[in-house]
C-alpha positions in Angstrom: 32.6 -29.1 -54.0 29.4 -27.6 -53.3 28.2 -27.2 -50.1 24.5 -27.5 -50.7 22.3 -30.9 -51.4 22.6 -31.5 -55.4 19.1 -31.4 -55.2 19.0 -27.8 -53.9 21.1 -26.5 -56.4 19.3 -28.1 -59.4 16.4 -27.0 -58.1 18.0 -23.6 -58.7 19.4 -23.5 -61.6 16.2 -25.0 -63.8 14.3 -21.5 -62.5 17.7 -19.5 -63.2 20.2 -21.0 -65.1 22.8 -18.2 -64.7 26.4 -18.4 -65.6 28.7 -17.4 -62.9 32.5 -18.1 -63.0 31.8 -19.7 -59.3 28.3 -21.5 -60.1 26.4 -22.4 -57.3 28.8 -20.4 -55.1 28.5 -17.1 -56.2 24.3 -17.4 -57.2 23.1 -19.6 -54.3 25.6 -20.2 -51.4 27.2 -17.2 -50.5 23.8 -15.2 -50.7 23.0 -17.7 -48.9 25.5 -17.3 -45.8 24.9 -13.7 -46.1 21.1 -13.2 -45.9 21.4 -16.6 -43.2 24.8 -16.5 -41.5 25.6 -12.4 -41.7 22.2 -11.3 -41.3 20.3 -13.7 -39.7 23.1 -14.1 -36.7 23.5 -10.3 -36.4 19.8 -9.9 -36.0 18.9 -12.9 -34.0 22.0 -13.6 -31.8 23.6 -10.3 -31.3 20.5 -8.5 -31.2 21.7 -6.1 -33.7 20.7 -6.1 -37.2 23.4 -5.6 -40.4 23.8 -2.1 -41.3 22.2 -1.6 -44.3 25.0 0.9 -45.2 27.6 -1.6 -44.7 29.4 -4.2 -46.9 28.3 -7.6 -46.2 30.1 -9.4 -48.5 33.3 -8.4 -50.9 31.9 -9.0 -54.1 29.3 -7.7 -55.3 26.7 -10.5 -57.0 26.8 -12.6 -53.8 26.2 -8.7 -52.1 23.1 -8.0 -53.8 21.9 -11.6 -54.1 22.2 -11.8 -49.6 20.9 -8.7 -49.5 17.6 -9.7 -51.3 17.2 -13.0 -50.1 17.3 -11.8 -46.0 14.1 -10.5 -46.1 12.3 -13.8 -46.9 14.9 -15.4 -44.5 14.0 -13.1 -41.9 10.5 -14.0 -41.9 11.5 -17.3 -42.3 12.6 -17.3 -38.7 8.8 -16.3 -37.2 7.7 -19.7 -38.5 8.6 -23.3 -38.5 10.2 -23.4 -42.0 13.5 -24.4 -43.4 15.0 -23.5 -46.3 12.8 -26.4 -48.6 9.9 -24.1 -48.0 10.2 -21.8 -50.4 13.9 -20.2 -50.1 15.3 -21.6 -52.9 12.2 -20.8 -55.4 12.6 -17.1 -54.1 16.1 -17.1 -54.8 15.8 -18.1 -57.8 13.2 -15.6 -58.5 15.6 -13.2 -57.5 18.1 -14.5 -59.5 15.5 -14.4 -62.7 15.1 -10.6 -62.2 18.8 -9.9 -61.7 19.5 -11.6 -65.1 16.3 -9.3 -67.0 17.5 -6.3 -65.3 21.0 -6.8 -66.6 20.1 -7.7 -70.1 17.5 -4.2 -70.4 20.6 -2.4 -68.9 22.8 -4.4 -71.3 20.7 -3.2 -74.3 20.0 0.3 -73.2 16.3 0.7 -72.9 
């Protein structure tokens, strides 16, 4: 079961409808727990950001997917906003430019 609102998720995929063999989970909610549970909490808790050398996660779409998403989180932290202002838009831009990036690599130009 997803742990996201429906309507979060939806609101995903019609920008980037991506297949994944997880859905949701690997595109959306584990990026999501990195860039906002990994990141976020080492930076704003323990007052010691993430390596960016290290492994944050053991996969590596949900990897690269945190990794890109924590810079919009990060400044989502300086304001009032929560994650319907904007996060899920930019992650699914994200997610857009993954999917174009792997089809020119997947066709060699």
């Amino acid at each position: 079961m997803s742990a996201l609102p429906v309507s979060l998720g939806d609101q995903f995929l019609e920008s980037c409808p991506a297949d994944s063999k997880e859905g949701l989970y690997d595109l959306l909610e584990e990026p999501l727990a990195v860039a906002w549970g990994n990141a976020a909490f080492a930076k704003y808790a323990l007052g010691e950001p993430l390596d960016p050398a290290s492994n944050c996660y053991f996969r590596p779409l949900p990897e690269v997917m945190g990794r890109l998403l924590w810079p919009f989180v990060d400044r989502l932290y300086a304001t009032d906003a929560d994650i319907n202002d904007g996060l899920i838009e930019h992650a699914a831009m994200m997610c857009q430019r993954l999917l174009k990036a792997g089809e020119t690599m997947a066709r060699g130009d």
